[in-house]
DSSP file (Angstrom, degrees, kcal/mol; ACC not computed):
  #  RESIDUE AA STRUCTURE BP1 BP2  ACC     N-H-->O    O-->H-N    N-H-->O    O-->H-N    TCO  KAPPA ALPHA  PHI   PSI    X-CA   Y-CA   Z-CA
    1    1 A X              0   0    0      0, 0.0     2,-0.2     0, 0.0     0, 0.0   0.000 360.0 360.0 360.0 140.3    1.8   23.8   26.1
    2    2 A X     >  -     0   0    0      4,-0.0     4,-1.3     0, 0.0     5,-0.2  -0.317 360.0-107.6  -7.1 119.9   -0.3   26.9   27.0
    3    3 A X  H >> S+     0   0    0      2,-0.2     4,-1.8     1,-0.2     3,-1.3   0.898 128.0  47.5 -48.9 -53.0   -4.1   27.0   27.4
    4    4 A X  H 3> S+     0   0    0      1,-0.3     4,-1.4     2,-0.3     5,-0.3   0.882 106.4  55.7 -74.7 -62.7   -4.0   28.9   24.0
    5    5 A X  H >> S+     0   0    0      2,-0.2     4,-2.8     1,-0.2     3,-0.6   0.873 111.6  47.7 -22.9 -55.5   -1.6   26.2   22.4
    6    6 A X  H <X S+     0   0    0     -4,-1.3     4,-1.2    -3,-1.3    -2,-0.3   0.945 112.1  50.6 -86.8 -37.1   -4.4   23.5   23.4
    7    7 A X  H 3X S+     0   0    0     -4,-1.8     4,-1.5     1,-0.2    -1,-0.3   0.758 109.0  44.8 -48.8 -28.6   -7.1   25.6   22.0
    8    8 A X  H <X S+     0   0    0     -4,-1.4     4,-2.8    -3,-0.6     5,-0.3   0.871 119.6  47.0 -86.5 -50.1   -5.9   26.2   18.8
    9    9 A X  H  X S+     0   0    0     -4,-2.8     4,-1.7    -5,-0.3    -2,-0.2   0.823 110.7  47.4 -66.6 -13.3   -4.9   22.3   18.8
   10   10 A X  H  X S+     0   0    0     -4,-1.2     4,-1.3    -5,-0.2    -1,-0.3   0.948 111.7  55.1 -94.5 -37.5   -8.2   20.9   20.0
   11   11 A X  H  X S+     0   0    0     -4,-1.5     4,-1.7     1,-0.2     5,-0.5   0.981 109.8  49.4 -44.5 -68.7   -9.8   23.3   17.3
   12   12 A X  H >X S+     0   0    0     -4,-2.8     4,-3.9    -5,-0.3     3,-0.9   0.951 110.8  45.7 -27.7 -67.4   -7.6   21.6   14.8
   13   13 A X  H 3X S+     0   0    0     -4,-1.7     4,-0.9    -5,-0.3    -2,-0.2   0.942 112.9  48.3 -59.8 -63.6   -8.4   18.4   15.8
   14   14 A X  H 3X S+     0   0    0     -4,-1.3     4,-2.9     1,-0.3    -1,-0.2   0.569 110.1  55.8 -54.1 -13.0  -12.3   19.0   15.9
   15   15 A X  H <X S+     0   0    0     -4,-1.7     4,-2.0    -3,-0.9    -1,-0.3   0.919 108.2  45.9 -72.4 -83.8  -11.9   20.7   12.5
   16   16 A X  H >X S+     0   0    0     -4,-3.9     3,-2.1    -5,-0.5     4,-1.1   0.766 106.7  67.7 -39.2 -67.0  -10.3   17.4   11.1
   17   17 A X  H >X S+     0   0    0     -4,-0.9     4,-1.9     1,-0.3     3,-0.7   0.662 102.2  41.4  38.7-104.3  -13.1   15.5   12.9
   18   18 A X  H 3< S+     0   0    0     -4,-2.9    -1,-0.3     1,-0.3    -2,-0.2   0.667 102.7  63.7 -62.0 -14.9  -15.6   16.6   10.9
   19   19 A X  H XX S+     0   0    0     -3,-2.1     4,-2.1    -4,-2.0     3,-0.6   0.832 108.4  39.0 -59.5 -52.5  -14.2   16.4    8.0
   20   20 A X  H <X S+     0   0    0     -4,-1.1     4,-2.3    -3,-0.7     2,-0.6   0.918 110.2  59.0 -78.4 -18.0  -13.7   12.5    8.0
   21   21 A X  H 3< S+     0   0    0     -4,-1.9    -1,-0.3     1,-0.3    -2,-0.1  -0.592 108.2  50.9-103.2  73.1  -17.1   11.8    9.6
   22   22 A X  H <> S+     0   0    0     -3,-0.6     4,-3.1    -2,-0.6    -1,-0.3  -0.214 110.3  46.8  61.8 -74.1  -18.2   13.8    6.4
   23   23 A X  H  X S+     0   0    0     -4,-2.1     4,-1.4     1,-0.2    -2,-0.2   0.796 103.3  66.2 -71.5 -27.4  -16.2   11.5    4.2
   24   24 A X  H >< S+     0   0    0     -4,-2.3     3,-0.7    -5,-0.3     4,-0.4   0.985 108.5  33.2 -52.3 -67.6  -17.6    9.0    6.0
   25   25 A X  H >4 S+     0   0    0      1,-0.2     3,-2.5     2,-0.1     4,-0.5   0.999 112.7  60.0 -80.8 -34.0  -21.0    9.7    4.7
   26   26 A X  H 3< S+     0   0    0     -4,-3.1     3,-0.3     1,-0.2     4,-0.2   0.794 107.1  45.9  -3.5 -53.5  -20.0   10.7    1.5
   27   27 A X  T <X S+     0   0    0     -4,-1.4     4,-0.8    -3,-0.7    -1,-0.2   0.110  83.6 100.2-115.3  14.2  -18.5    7.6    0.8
   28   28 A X  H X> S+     0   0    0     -3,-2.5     4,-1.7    -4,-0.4     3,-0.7   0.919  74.9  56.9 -72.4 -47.6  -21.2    5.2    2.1
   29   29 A X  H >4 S+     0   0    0     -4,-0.5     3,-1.3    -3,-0.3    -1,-0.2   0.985 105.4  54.7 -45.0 -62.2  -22.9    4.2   -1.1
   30   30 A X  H 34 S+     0   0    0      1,-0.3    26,-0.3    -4,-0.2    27,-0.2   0.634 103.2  58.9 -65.5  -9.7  -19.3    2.8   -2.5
   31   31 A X  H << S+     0   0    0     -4,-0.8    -1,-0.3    -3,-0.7    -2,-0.2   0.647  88.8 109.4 -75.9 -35.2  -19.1    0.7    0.7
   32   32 A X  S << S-     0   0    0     -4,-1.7    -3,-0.1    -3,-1.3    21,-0.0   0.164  84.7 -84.8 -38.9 170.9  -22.6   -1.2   -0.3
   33   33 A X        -     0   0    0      1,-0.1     2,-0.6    20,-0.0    17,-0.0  -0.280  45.0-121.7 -68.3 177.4  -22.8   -4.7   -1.3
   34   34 A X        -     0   0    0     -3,-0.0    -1,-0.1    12,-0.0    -4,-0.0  -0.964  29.3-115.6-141.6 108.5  -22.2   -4.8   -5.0
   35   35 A X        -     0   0    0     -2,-0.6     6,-0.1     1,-0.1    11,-0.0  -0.037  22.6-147.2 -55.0 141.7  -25.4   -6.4   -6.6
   36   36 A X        +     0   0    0      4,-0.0     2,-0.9     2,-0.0    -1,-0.1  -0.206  52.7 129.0-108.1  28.5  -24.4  -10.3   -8.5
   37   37 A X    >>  -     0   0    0      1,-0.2     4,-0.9     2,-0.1     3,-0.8  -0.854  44.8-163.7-118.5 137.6  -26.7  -10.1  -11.1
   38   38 A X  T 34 S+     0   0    0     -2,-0.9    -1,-0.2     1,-0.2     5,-0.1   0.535  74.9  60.8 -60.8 -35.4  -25.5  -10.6  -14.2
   39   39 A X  T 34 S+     0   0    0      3,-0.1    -1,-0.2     0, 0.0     3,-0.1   0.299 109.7  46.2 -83.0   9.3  -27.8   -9.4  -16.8
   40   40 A X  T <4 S+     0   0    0     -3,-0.8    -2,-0.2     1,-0.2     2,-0.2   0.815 122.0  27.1-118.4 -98.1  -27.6   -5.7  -15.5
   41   41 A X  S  < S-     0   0    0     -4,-0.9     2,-0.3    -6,-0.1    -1,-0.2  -0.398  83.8-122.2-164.1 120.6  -23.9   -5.4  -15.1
   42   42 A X     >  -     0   0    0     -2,-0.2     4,-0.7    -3,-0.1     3,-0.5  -0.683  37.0-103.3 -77.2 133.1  -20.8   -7.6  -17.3
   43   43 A X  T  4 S+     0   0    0     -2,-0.3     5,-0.3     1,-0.2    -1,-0.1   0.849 127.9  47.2  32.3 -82.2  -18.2   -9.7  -15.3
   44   44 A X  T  > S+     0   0    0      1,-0.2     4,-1.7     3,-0.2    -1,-0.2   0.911 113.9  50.2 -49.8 -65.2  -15.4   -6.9  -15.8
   45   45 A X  H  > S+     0   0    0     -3,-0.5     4,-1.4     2,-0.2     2,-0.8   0.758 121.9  35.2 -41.5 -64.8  -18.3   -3.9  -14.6
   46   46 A X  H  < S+     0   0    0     -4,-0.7    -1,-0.2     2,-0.3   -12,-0.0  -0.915 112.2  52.7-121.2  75.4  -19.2   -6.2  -11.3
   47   47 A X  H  > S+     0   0    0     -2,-0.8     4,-2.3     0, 0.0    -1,-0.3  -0.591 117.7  49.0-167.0 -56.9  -15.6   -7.7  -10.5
   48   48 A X  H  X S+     0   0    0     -4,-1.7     4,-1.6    -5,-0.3    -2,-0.3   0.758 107.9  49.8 -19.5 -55.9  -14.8   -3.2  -10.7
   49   49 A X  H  X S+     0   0    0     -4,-1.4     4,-2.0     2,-0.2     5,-0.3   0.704 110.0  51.9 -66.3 -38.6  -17.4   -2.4   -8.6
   50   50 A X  H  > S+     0   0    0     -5,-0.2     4,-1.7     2,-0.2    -2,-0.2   0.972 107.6  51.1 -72.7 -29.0  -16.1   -5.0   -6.2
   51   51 A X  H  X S+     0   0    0     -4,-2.3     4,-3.5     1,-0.2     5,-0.2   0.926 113.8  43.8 -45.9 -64.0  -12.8   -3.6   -6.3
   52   52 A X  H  X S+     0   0    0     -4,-1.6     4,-0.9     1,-0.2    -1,-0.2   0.835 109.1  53.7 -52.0 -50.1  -14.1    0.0   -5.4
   53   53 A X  H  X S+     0   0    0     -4,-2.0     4,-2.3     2,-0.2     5,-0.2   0.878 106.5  54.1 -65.2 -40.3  -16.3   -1.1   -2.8
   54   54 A X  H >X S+     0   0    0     -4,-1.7     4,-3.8     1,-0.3     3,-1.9   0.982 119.9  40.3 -43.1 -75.9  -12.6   -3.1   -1.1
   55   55 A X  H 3< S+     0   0    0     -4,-3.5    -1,-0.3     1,-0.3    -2,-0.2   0.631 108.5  51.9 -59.1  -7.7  -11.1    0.6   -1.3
   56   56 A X  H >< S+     0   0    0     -4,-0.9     3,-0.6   -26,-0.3     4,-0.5   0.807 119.6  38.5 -86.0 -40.1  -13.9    2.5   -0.3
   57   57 A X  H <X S+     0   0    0     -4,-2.3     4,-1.3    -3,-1.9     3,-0.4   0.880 113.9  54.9 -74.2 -52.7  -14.1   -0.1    3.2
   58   58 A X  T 3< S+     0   0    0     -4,-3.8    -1,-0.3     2,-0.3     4,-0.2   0.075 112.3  43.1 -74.9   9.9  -10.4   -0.2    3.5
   59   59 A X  T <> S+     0   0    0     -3,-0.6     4,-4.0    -2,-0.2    -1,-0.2   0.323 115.5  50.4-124.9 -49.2  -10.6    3.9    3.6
   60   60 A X  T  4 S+     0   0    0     -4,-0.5     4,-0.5    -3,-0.4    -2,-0.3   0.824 106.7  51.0 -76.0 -35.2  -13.5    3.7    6.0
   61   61 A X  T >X S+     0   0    0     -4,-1.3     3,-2.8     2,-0.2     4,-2.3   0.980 109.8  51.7-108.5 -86.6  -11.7    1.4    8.1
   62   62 A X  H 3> S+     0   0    0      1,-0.3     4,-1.1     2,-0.2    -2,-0.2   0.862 111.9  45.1 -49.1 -50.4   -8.7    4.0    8.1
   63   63 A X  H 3X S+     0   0    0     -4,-4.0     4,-1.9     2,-0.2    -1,-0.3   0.734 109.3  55.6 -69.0  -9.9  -10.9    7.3    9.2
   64   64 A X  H <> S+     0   0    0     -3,-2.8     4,-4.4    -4,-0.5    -2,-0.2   0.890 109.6  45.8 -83.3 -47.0  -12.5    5.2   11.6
   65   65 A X  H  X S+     0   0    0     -4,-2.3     4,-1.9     1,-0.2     5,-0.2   0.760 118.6  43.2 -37.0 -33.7   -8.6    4.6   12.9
   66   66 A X  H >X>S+     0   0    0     -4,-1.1     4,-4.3     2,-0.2     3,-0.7   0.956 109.1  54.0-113.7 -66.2   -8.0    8.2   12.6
   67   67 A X  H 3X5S+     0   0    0     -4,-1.9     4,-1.6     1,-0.3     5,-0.5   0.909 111.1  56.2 -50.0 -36.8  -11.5    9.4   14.4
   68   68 A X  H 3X5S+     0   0    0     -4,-4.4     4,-2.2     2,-0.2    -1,-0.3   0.966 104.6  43.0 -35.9 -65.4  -10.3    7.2   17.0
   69   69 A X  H <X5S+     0   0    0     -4,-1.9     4,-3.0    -3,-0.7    -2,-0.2   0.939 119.0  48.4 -59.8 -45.4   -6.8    8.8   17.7
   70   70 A X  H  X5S+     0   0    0     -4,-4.3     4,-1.1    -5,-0.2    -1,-0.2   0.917 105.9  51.2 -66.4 -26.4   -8.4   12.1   17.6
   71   71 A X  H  X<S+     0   0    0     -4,-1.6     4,-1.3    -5,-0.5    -1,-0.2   0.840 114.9  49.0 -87.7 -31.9  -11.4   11.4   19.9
   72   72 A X  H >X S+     0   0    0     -4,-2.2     4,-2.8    -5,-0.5     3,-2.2   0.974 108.6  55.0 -62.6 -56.9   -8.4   10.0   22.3
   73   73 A X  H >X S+     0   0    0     -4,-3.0     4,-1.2     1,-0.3     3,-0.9   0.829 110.2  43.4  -9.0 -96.4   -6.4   13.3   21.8
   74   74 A X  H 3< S+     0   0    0     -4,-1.1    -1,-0.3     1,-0.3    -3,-0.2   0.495 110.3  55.7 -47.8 -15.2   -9.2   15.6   22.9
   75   75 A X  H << S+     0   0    0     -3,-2.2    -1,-0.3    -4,-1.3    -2,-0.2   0.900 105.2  47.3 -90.1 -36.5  -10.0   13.6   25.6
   76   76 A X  H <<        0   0    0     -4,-2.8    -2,-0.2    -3,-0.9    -3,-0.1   0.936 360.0 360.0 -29.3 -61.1   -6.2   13.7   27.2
   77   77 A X     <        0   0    0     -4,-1.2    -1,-0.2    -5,-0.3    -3,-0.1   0.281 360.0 360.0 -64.9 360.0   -6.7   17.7   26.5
């Protein structure tokens, strides 16, 4: 690769970057704990909200993977 090839590609990467650490905060609220009281929120509501909260961590947990690879990338480059 080219100096110009690695610019364009570390521009890439830094692009993608921000983009998850973005989604990252975005998505921070749906990672909280998911409140256990019962007279605010029904069984099914609260057993939903735990579900979403799983996938929202399990997501977060996959951009962190990702911010990872990329932060190796650009340092190789």
């Amino acid at each position: 690769m080219d100096a110009q090839e690695i610019e364009r590609f570390g521009g890439l990467l830094k692009d993608r970057k921000h983009d998850l650490e973005q989604q990252n905060q975005m998505s921070a609220e749906a990672r909280d704990t998911v409140a256990l009281d019962q007279q605010s929120v029904g069984r099914l509501s609260r057993m939903d909200a735990m579900q979403g909260q799983a996938m929202a961590q399990a997501q977060e947990r996959q951009r962190s993977k990702e911010l990872m690879r990329i932060e190796q990338a650009l340092t190789r480059m």
